[in-house]
C-alpha beads as a LAMMPS data file, in Angstrom:
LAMMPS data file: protein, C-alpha beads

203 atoms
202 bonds

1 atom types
1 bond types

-500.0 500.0 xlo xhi
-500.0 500.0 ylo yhi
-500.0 500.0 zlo zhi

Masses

1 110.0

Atoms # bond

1 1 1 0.000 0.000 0.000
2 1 1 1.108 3.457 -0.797
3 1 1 -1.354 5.807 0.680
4 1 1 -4.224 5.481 2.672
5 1 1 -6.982 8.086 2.122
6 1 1 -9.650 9.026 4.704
7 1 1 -12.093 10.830 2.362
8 1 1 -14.895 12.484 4.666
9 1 1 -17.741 15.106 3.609
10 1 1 -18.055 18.424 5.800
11 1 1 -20.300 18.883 8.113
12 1 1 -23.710 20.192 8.303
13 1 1 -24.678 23.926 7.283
14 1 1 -27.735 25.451 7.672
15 1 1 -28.635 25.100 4.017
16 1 1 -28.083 21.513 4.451
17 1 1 -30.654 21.602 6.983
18 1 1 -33.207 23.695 4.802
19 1 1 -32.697 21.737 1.825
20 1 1 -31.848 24.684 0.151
21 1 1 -29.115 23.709 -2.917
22 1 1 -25.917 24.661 -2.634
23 1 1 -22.920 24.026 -4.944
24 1 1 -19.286 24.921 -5.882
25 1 1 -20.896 28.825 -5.154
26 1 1 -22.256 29.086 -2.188
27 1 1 -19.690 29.120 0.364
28 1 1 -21.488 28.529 3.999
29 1 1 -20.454 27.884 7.064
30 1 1 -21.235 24.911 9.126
31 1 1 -24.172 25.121 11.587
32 1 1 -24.059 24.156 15.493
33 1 1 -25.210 20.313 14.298
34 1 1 -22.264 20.437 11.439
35 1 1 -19.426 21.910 14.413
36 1 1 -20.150 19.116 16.402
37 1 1 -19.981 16.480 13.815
38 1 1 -16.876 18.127 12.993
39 1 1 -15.564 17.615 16.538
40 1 1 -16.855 14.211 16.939
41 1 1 -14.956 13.189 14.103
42 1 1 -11.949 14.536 15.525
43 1 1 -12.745 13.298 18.485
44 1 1 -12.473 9.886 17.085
45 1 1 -9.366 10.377 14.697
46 1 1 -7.418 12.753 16.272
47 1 1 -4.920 9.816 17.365
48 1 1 -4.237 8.623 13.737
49 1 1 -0.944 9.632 12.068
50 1 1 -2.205 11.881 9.316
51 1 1 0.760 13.540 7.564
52 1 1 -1.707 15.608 4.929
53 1 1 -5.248 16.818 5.226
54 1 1 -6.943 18.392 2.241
55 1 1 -9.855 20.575 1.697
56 1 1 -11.604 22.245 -1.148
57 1 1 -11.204 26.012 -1.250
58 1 1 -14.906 26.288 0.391
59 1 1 -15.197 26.961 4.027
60 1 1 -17.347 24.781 5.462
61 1 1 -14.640 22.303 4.217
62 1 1 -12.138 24.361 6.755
63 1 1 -14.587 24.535 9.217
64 1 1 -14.715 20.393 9.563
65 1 1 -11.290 19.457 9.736
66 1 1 -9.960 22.601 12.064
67 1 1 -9.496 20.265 14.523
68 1 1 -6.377 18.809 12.911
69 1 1 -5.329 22.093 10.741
70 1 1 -5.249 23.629 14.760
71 1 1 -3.036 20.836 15.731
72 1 1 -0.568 21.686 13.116
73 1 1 -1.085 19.596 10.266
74 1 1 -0.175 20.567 7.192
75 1 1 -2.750 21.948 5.402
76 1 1 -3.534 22.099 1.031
77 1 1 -6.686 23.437 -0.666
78 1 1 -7.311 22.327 -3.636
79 1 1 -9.983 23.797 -6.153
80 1 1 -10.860 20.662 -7.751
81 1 1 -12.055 19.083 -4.314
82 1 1 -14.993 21.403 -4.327
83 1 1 -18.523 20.733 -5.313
84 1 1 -20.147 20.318 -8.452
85 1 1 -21.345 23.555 -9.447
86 1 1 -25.412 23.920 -9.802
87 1 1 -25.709 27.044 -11.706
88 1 1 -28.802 28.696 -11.520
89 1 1 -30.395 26.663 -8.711
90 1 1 -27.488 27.266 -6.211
91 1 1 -29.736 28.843 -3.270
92 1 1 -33.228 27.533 -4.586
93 1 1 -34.821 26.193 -2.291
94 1 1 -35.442 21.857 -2.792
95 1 1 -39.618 22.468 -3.984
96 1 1 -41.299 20.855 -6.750
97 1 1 -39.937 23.001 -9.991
98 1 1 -36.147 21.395 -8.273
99 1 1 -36.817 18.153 -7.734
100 1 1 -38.369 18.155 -11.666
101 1 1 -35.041 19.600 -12.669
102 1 1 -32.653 17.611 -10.887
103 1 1 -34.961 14.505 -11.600
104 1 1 -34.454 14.938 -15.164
105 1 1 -30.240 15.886 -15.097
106 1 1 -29.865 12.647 -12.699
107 1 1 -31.661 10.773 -15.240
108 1 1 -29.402 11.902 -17.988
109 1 1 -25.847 10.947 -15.776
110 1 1 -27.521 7.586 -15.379
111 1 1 -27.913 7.026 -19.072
112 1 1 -23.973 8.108 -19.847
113 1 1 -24.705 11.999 -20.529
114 1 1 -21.836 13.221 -18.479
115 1 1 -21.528 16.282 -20.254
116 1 1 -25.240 17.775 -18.920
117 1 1 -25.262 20.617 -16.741
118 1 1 -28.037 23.149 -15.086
119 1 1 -27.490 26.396 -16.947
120 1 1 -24.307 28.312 -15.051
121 1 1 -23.171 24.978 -14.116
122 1 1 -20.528 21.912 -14.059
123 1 1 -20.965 18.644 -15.525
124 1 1 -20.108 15.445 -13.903
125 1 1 -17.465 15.355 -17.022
126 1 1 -16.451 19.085 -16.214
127 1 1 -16.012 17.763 -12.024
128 1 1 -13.815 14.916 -13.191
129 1 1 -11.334 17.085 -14.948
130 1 1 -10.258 19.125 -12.024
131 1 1 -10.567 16.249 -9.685
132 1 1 -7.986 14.186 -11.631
133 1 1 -5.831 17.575 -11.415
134 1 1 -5.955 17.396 -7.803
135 1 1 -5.920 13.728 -7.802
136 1 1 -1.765 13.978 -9.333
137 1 1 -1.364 16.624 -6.476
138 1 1 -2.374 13.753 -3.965
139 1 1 -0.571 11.540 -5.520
140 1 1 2.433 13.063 -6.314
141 1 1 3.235 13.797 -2.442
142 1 1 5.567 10.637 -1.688
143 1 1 5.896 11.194 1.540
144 1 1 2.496 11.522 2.739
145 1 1 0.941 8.153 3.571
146 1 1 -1.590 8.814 5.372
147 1 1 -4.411 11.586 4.392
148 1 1 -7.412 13.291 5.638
149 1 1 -9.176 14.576 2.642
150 1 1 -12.516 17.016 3.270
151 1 1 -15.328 17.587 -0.048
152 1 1 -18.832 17.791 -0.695
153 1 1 -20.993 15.126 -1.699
154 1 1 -21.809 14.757 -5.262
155 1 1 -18.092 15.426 -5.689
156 1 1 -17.031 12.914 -3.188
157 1 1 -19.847 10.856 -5.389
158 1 1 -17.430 11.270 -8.310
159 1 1 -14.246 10.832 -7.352
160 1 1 -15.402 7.579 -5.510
161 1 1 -16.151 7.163 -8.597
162 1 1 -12.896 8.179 -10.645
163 1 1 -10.646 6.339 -7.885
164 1 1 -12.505 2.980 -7.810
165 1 1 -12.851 2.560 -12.014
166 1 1 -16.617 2.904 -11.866
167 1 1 -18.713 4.396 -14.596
168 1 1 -20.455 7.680 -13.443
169 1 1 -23.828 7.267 -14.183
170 1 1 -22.951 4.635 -10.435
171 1 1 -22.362 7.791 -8.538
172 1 1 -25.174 7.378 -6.437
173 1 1 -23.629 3.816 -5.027
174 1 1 -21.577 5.952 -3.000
175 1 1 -24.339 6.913 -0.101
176 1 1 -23.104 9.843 2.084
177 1 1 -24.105 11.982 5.376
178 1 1 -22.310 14.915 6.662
179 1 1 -19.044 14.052 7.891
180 1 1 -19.315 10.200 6.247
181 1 1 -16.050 8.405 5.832
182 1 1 -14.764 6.490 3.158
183 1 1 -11.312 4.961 3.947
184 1 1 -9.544 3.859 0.648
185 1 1 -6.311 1.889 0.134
186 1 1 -3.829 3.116 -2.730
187 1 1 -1.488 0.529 -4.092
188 1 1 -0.021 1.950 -7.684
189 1 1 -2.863 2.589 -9.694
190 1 1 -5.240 0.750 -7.758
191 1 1 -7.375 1.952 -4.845
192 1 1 -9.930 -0.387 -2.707
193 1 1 -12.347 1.373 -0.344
194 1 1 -11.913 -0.215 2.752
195 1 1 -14.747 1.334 4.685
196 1 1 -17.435 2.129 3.276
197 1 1 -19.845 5.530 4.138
198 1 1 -18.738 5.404 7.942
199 1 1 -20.436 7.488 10.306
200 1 1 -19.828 5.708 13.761
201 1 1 -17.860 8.696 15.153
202 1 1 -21.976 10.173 14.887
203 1 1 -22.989 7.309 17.511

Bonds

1 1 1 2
2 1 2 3
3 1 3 4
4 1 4 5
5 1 5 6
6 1 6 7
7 1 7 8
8 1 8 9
9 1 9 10
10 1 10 11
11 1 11 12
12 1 12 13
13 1 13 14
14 1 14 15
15 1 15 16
16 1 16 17
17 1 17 18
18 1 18 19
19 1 19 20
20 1 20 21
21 1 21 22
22 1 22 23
23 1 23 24
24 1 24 25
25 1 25 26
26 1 26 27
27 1 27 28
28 1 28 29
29 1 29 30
30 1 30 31
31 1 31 32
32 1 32 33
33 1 33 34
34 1 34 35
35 1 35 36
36 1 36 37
37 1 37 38
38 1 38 39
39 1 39 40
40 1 40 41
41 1 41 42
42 1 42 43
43 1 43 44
44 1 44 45
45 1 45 46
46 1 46 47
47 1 47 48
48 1 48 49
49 1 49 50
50 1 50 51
51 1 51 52
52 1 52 53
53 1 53 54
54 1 54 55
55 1 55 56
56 1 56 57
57 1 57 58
58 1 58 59
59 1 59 60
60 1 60 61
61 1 61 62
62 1 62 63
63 1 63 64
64 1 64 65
65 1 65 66
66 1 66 67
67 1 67 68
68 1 68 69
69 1 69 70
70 1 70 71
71 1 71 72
72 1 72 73
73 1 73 74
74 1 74 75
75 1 75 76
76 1 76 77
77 1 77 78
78 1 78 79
79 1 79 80
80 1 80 81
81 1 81 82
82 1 82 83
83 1 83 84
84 1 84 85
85 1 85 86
86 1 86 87
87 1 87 88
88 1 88 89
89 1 89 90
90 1 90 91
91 1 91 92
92 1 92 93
93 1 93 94
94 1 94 95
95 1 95 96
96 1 96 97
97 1 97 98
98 1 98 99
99 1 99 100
100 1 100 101
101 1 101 102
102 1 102 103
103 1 103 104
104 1 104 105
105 1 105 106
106 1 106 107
107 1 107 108
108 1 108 109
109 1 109 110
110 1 110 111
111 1 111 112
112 1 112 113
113 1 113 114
114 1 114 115
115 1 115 116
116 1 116 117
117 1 117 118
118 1 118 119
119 1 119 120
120 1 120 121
121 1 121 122
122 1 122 123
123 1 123 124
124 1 124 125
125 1 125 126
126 1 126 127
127 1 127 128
128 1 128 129
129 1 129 130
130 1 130 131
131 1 131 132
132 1 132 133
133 1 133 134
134 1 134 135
135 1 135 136
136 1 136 137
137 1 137 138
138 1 138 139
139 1 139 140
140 1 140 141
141 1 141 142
142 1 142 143
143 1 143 144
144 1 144 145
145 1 145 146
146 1 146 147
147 1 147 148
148 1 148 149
149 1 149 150
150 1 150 151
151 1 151 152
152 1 152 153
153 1 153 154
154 1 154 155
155 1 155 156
156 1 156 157
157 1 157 158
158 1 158 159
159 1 159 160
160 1 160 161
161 1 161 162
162 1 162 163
163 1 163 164
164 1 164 165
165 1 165 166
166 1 166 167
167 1 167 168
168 1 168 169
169 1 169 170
170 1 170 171
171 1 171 172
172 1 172 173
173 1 173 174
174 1 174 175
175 1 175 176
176 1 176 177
177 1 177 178
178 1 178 179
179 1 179 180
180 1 180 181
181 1 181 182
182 1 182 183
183 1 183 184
184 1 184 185
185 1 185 186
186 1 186 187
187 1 187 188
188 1 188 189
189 1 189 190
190 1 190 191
191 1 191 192
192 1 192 193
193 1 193 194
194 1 194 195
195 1 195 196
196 1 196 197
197 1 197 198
198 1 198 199
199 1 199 200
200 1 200 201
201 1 201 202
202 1 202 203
């Protein structure tokens, strides 16, 4: 094994909590439910030798792992760990007219359209492109073996996706809560997910 990642999804904001849409631009803060998620996953993890942790450039991806940027680990952000963006329905709230809309784009992914986007907006094939950018940038740190890395869930979705070989339109066989881990083992160009959407530091 070469690396081990510890791939995690920040915790709660308040627009989680709405189900109001968020995205690569809308960059919220974590609520009182999302800090304390954050600090019982610390709580549980603090004792493991991370050499790396890694965030997107959004805050509420700061916010969750402070524990261990306080405690002096070295700290990267990297713009292609950050959400998908939604375009126009970043800050819509989740009624009727968005689940339609978001109905229909998931049912496109599914049948192989990787290139359709909201208007304003990424596509899954867009998302992969800066993930595999930031995915060399990982990689290419020999000396880190062990790393915390903190994203958002339809792009934790996809690079689940990227790392394991999978076809994206099986993004959504990658389940996820805020602050759910996925622990995956890197050996050369292969990497196994060894646990699999993890939440018992929520117990």
């Amino acid at each position: 094994m070469d690396k081990e990642l510890y791939i995690i999804r920040h915790g709660e904001t308040e627009l989680n909590k709405q189900g109001i849409v968020q995205g690569r631009g809308i960059n919220s803060d974590l609520n009182d439910t999302g800090r304390a998620q954050a600090d019982a996953f610390y709580a549980k993890y603090k004792d493991v030798a991370f050499d790396k942790v890694y965030t997107s450039e959004l805050k509420r991806t700061h916010q969750t792992v402070k524990g261990f940027i306080d405690a002096g680990l070295p700290w990267t952000q990297l713009s292609g760990l950050d959400e998908l963006a939604w375009g126009t329905w970043e800050g819509q709230p989740n009624d009727e007219n968005a689940m339609a809309a978001f109905k229909s784009i998931m049912e496109k992914w599914q049948s192989g359209d990787y290139d359709a986007r909201f208007e304003g907006g990424e596509s899954p094939a867009d998302v992969i492109v800066r993930q595999k950018q930031a995915l060399e940038v990982i990689r290419g740190a020999k000396d880190e073996k062990t790393v915390l890395i903190c994203m958002h869930g339809r792009a934790m979705r996809l690079f689940l996706c990227l790392l394991t070989g999978r076809p994206l339109s099986e993004m959504t066989e990658f389940p996820h809560q805020n602050t759910t881990l996925y622990k995956v083992e890197m050996t050369g160009d292969q990497y196994v997910v060894t646990e699999f959407n993890n939440t018992d530091h929520l117990k």
